[in-house]
C-alpha positions as CSV (number, residue, x, y, z in Angstrom):
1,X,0.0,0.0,0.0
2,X,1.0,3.5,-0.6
3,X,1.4,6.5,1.3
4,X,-0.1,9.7,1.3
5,X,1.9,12.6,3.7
6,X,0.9,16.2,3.7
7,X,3.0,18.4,5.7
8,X,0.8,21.6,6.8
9,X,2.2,24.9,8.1
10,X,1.4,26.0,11.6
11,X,0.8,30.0,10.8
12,X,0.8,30.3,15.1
13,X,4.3,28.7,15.0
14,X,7.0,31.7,15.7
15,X,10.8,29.7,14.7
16,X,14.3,31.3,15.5
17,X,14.7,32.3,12.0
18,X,14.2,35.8,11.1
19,X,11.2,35.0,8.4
20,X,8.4,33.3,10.8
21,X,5.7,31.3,9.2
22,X,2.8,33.9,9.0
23,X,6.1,36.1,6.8
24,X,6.6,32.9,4.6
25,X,3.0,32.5,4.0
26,X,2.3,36.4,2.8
27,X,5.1,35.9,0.6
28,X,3.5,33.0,-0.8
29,X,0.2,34.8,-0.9
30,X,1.7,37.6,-2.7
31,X,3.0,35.3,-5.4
32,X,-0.2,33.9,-5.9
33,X,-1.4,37.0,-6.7
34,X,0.5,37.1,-10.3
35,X,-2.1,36.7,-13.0
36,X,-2.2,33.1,-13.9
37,X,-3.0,32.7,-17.9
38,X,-4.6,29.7,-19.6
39,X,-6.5,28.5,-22.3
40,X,-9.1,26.2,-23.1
41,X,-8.3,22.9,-24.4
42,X,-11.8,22.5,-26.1
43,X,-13.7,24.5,-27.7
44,X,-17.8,23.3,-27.3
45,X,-19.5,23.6,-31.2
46,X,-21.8,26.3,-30.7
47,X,-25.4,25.0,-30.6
48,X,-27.3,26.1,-34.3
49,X,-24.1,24.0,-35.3
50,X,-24.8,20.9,-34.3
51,X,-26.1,18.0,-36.7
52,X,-29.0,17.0,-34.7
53,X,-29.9,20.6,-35.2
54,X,-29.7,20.9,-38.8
55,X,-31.4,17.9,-39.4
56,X,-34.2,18.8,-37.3
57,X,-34.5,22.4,-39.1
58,X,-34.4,21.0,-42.6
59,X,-37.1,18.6,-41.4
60,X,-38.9,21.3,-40.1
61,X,-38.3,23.6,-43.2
62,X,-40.1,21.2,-45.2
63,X,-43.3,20.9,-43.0
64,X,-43.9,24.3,-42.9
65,X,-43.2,25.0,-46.8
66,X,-46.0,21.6,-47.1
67,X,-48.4,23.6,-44.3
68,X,-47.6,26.6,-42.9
69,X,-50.6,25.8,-40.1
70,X,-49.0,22.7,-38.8
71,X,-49.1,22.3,-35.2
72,X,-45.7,21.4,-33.1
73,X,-47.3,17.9,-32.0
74,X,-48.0,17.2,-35.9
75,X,-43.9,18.1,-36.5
76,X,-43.5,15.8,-33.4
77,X,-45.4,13.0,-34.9
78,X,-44.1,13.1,-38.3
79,X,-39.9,13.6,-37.0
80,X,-40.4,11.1,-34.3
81,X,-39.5,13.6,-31.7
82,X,-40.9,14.7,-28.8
83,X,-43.1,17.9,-28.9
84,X,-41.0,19.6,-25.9
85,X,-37.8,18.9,-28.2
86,X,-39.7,20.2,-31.3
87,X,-40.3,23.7,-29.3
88,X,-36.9,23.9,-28.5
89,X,-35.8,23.8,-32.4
90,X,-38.6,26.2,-32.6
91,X,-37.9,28.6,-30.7
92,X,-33.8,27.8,-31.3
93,X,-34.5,28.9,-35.0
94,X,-37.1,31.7,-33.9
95,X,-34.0,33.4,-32.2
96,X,-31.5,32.8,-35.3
97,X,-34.9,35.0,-37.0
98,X,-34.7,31.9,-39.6
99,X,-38.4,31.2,-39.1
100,X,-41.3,33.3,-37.4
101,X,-44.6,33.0,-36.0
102,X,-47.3,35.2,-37.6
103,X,-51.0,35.1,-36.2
104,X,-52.5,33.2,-32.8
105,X,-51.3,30.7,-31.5
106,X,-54.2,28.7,-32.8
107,X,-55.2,30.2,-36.0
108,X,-50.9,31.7,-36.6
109,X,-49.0,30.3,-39.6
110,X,-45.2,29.5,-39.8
111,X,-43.3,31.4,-41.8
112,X,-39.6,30.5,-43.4
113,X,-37.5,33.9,-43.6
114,X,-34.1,32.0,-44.1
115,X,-33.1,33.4,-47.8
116,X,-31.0,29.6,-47.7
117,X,-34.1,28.0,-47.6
118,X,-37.1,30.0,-48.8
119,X,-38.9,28.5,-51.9
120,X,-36.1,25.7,-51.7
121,X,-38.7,22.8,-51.7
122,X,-40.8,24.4,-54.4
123,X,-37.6,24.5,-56.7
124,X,-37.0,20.8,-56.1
């Protein structure tokens, strides 16, 4: 089995040398204080990035170009996600102003105002 020692200062402690403990530990303190620079070793891909993502918004491009009334449970049903995921695409892609919401929330219509993809499925 291995050991594990850690030796601790007693900052109460007073020696016979001239630099006591408590002057030892403000030096220390003081050399902490030196700005300490670093950098990340990752770099997380930023979110409207992801695959997952653009899948999802090209599925969801092409049920709103087919009905601009769809409902988010009908997008759930037909992309095999769940409808709380659906409305976090949603509103994901409502923030990057790629799609909009125009009307009530019962009687609204989706509307594509990506230039990438608007009128892409009627060109196909």
């Amino acid at each position: 089995a291995s050991e594990f020692h850690v030796t601790l200062w007693n900052l109460n402690f007073e020696g016979n040398d001239n630099n006591t403990a408590t002057d030892k530990a403000s030096q220390e303190v003081e050399f902490i204080k030196e700005p300490i620079e670093f950098t990340k070793e990752f770099i997380k891909e930023p979110m409207e990035f992801t695959k997952e993502f653009i899948k999802a918004s090209r599925q969801i491009y092409k049920l709103i170009s087919m009905n601009p009334k769809v409902s988010t449970v009908q997008m759930a049903d037909s992309m095999g996600l769940s409808t709380r995921q659906v409305l976090k695409y949603l509103k994901r892609l409502q923030a990057l102003d790629k799609i909009a919401r125009v009307g009530g929330r019962k009687m609204g219509e989706w509307k594509i105002i990506d230039e990438e993809y608007e009128g892409f499925f009627d060109r196909i």
